[in-house]
N, CA, C and O atoms as a GROMACS GRO file, in nm:
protein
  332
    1UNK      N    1   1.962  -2.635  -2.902
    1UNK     CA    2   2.099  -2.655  -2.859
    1UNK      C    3   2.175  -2.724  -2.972
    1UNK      O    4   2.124  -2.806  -3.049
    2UNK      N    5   2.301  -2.683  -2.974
    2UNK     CA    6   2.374  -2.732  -3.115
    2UNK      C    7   2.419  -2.877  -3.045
    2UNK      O    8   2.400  -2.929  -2.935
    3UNK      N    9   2.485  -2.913  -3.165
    3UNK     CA   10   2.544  -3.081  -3.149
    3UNK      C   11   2.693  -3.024  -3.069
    3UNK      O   12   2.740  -3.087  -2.974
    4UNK      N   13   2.744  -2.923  -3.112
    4UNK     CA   14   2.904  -2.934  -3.063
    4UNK      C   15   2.850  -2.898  -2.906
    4UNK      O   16   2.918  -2.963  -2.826
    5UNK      N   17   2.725  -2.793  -2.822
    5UNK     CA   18   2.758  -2.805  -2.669
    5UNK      C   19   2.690  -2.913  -2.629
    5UNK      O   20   2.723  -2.954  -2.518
    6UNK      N   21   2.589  -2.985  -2.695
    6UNK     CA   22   2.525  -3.110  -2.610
    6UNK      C   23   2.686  -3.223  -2.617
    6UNK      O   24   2.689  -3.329  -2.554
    7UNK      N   25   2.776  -3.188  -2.681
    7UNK     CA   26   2.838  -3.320  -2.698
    7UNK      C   27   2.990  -3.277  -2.560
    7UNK      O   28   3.069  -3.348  -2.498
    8UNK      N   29   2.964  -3.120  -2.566
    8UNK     CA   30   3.066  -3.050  -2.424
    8UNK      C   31   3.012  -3.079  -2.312
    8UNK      O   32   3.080  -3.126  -2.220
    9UNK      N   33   2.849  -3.050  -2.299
    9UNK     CA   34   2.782  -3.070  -2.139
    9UNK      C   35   2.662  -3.181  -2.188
    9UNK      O   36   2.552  -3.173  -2.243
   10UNK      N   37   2.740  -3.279  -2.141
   10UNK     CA   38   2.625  -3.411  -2.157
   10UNK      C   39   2.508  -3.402  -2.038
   10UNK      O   40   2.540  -3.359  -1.927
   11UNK      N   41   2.381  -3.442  -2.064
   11UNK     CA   42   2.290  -3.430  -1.947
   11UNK      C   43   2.282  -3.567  -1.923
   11UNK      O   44   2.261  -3.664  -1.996
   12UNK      N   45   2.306  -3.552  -1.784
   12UNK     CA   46   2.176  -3.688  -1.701
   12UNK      C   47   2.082  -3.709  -1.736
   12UNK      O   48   2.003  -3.620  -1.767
   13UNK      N   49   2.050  -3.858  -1.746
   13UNK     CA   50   1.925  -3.878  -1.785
   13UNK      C   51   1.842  -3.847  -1.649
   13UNK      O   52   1.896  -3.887  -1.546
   14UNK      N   53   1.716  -3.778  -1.635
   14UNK     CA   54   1.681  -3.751  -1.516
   14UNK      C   55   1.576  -3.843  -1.520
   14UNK      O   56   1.545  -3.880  -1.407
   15UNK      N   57   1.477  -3.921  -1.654
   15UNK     CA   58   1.401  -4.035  -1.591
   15UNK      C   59   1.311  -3.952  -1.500
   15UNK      O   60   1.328  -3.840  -1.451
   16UNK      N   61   1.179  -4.067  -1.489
   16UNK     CA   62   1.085  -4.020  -1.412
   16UNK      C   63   1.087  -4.013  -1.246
   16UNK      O   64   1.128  -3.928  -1.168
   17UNK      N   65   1.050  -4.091  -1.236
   17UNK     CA   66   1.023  -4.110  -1.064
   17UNK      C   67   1.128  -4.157  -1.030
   17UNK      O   68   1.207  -4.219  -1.102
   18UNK      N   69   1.139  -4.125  -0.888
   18UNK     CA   70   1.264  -4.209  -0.844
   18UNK      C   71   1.221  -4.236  -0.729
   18UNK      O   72   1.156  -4.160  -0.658
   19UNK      N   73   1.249  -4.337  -0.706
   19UNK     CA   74   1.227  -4.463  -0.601
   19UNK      C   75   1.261  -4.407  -0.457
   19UNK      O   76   1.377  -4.366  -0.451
   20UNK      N   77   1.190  -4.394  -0.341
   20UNK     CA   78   1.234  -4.294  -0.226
   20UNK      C   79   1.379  -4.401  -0.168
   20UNK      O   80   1.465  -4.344  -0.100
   21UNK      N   81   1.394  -4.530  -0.195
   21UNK     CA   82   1.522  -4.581  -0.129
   21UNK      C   83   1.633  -4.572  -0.229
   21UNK      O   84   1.729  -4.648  -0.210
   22UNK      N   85   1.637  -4.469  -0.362
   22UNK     CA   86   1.734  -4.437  -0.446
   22UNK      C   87   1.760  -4.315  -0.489
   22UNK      O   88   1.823  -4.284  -0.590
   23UNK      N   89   1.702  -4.232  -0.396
   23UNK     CA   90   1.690  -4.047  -0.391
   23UNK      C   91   1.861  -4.062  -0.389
   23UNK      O   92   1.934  -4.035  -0.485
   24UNK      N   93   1.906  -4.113  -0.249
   24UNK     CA   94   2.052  -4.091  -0.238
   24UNK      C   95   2.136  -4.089  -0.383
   24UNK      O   96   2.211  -4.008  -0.437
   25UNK      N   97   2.094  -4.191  -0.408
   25UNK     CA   98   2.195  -4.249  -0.520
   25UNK      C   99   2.151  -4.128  -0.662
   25UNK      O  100   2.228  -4.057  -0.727
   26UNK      N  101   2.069  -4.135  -0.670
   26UNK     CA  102   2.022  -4.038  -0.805
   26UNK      C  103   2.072  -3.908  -0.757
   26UNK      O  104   2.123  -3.853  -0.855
   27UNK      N  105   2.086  -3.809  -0.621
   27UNK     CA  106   2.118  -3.698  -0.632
   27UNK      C  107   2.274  -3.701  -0.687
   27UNK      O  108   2.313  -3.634  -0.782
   28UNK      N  109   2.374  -3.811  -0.590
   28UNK     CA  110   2.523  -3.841  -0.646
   28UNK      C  111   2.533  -3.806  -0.787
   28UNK      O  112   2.595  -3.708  -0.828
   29UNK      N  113   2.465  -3.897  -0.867
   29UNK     CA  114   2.468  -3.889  -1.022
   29UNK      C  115   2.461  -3.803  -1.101
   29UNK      O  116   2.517  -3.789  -1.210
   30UNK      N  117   2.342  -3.700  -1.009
   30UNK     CA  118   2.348  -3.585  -1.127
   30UNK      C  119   2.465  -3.506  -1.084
   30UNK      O  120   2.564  -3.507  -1.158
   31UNK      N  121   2.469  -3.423  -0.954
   31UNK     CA  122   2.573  -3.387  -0.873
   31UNK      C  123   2.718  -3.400  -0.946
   31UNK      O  124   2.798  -3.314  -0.984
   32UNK      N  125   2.721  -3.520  -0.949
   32UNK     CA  126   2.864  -3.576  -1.040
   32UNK      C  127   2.866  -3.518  -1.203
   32UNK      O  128   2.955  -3.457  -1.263
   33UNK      N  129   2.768  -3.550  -1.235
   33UNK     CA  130   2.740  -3.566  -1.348
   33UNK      C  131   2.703  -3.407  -1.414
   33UNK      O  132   2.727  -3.384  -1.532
   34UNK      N  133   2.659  -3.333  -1.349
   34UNK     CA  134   2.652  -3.182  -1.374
   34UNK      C  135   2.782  -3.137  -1.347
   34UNK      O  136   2.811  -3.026  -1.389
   35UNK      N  137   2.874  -3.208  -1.279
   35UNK     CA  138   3.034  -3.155  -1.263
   35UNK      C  139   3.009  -3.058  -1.172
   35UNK      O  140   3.041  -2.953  -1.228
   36UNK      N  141   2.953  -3.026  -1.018
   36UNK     CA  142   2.893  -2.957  -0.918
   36UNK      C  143   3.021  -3.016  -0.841
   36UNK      O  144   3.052  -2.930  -0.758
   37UNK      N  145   3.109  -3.125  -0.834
   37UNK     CA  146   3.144  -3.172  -0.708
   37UNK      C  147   3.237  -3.265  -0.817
   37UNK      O  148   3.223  -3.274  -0.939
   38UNK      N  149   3.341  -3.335  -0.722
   38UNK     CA  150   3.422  -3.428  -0.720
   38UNK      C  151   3.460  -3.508  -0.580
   38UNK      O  152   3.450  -3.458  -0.468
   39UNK      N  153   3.499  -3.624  -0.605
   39UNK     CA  154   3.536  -3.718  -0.465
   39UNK      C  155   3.626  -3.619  -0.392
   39UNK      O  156   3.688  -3.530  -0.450
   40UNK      N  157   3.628  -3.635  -0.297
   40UNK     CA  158   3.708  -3.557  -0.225
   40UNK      C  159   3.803  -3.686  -0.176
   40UNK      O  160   3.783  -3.807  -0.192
   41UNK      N  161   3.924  -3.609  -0.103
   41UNK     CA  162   4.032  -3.702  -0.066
   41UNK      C  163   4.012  -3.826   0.021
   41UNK      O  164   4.062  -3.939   0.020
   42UNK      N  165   3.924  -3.767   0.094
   42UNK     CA  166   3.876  -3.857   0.215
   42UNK      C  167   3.742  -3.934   0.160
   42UNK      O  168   3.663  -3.882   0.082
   43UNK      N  169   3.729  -4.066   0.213
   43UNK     CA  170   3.649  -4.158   0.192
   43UNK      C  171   3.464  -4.074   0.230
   43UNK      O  172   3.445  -3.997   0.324
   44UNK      N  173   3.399  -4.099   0.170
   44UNK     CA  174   3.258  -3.967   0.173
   44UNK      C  175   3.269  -3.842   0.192
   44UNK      O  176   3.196  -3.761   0.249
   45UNK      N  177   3.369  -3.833   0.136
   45UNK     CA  178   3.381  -3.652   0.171
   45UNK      C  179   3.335  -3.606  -0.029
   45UNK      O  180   3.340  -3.688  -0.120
   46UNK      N  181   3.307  -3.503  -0.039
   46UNK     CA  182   3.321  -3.415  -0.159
   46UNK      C  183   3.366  -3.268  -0.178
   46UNK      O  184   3.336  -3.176  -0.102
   47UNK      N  185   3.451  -3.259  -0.301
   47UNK     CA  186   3.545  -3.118  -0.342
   47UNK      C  187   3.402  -3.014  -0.409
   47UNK      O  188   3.319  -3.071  -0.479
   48UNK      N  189   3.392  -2.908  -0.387
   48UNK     CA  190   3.286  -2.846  -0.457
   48UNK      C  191   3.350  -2.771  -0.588
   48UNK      O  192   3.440  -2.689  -0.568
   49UNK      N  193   3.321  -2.788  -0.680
   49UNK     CA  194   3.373  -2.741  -0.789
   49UNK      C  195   3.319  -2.592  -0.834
   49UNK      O  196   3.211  -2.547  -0.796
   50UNK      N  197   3.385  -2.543  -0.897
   50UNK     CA  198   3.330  -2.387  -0.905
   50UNK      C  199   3.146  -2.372  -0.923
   50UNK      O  200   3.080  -2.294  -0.853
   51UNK      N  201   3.102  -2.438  -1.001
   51UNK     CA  202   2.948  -2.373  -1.048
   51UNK      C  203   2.909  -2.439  -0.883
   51UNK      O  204   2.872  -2.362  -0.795
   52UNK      N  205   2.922  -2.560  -0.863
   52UNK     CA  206   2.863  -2.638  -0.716
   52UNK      C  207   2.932  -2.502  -0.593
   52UNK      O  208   2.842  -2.476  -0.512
   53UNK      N  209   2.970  -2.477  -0.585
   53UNK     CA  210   3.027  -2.382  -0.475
   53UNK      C  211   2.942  -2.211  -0.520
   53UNK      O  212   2.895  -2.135  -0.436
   54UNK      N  213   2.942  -2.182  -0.677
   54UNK     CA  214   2.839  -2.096  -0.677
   54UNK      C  215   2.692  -2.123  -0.606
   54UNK      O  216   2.625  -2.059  -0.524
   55UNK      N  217   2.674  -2.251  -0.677
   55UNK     CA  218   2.487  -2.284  -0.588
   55UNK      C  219   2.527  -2.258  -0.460
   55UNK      O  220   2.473  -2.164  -0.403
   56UNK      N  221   2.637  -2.343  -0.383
   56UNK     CA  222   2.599  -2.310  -0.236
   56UNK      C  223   2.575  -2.213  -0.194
   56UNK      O  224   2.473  -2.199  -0.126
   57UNK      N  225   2.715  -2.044  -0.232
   57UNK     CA  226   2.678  -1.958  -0.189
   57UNK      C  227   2.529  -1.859  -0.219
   57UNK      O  228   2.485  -1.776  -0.139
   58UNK      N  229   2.467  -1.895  -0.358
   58UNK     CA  230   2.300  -1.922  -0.323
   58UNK      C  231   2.218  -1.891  -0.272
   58UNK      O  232   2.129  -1.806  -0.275
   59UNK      N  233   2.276  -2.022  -0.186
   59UNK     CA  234   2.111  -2.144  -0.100
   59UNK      C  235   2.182  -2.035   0.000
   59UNK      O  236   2.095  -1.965   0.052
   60UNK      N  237   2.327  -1.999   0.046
   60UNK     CA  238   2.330  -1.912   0.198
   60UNK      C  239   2.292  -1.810   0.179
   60UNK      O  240   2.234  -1.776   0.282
   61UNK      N  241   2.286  -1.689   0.067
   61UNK     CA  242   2.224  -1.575   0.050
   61UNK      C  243   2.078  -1.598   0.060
   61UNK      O  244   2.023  -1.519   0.137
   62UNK      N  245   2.005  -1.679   0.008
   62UNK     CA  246   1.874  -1.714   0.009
   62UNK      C  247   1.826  -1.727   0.152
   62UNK      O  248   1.744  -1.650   0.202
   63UNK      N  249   1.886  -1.839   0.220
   63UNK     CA  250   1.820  -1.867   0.303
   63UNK      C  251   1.881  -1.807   0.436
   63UNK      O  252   1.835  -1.855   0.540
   64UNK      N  253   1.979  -1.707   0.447
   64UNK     CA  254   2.105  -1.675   0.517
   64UNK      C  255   2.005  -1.573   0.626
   64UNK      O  256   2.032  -1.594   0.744
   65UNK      N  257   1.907  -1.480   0.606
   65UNK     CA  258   1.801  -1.468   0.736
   65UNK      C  259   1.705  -1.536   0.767
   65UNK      O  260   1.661  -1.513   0.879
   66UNK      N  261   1.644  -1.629   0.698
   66UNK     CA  262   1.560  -1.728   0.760
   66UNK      C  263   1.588  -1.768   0.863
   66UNK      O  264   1.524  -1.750   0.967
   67UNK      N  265   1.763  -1.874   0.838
   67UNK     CA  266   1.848  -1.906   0.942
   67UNK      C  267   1.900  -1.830   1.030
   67UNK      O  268   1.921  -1.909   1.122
   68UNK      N  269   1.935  -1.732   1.064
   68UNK     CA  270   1.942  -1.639   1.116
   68UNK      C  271   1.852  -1.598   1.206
   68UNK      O  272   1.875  -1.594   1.327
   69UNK      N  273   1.749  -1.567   1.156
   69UNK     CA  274   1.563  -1.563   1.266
   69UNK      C  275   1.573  -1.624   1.315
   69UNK      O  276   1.566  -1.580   1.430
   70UNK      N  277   1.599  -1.786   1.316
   70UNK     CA  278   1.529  -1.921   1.393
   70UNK      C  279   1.652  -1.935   1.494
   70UNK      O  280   1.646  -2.047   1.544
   71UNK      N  281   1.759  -1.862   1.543
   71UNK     CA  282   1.882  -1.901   1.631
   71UNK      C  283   1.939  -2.014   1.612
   71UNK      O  284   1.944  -2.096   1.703
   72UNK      N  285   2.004  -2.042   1.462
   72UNK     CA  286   2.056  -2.155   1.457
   72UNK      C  287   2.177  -2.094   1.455
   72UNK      O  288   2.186  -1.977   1.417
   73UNK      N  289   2.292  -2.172   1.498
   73UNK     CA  290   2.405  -2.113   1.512
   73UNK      C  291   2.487  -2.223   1.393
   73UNK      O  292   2.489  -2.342   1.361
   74UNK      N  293   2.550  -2.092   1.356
   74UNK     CA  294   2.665  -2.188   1.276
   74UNK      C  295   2.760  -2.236   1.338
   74UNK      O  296   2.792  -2.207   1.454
   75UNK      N  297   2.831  -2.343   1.240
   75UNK     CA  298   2.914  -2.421   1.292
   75UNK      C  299   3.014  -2.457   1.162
   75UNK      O  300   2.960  -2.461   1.051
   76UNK      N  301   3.165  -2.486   1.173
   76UNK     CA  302   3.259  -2.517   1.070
   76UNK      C  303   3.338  -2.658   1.132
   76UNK      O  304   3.396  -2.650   1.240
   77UNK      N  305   3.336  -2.737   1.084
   77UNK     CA  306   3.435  -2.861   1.071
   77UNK      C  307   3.568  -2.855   1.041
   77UNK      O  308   3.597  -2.788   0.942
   78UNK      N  309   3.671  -2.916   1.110
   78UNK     CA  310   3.788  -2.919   1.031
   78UNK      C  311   3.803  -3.001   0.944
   78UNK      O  312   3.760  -3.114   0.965
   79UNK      N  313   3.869  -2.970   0.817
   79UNK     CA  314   3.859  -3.052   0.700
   79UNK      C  315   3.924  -3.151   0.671
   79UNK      O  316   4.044  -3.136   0.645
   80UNK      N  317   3.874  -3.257   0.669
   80UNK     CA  318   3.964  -3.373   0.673
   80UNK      C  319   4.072  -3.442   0.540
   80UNK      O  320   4.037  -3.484   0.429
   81UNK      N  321   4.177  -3.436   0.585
   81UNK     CA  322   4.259  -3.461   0.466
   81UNK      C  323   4.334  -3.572   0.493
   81UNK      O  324   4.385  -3.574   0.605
   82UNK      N  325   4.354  -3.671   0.418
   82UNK     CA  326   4.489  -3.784   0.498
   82UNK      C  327   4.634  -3.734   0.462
   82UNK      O  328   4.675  -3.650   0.383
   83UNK      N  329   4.681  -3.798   0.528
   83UNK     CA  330   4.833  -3.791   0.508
   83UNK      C  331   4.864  -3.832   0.372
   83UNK      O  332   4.980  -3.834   0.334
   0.00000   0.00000   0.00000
């Protein structure tokens, strides 16, 4: 990898093990940090950013008859925005 894209797409340090009471916190980081997502408006919410919104649709092609077999029913939230 050249110096000019490591210096465009910086990596997370991903480090070895991670501590099972800091899984949370380490997925945020890379998440963020791969540029997958941004804060969203609302307090714990997150914006999916184009490549993060590619993975999702994905994980639903992937796993989209598994779920399907087992009668899980989908479900959509309304999206919370403040005033």
């Amino acid at each position: 990898m050249n110096k000019e894209r490591e210096s465009k797409f910086p990596r997370p340090e991903l480090g070895g093990r991670v501590e099972p009471d800091k899984v949370s916190e380490w997925y945020n980081k890379i998440i963020k940090e791969a540029n997958l997502v941004d804060q969203g408006p609302a307090r714990g919410t997150i914006v999916l950013r184009p490549y993060g919104y590619a993975l999702w649709k994905q994980v639903q092609k992937v796993l989209g008859s598994a779920i399907e077999d087992s009668d899980v029913q989908d479900a959509y939230f309304p999206a919370i925005i403040p005033e």
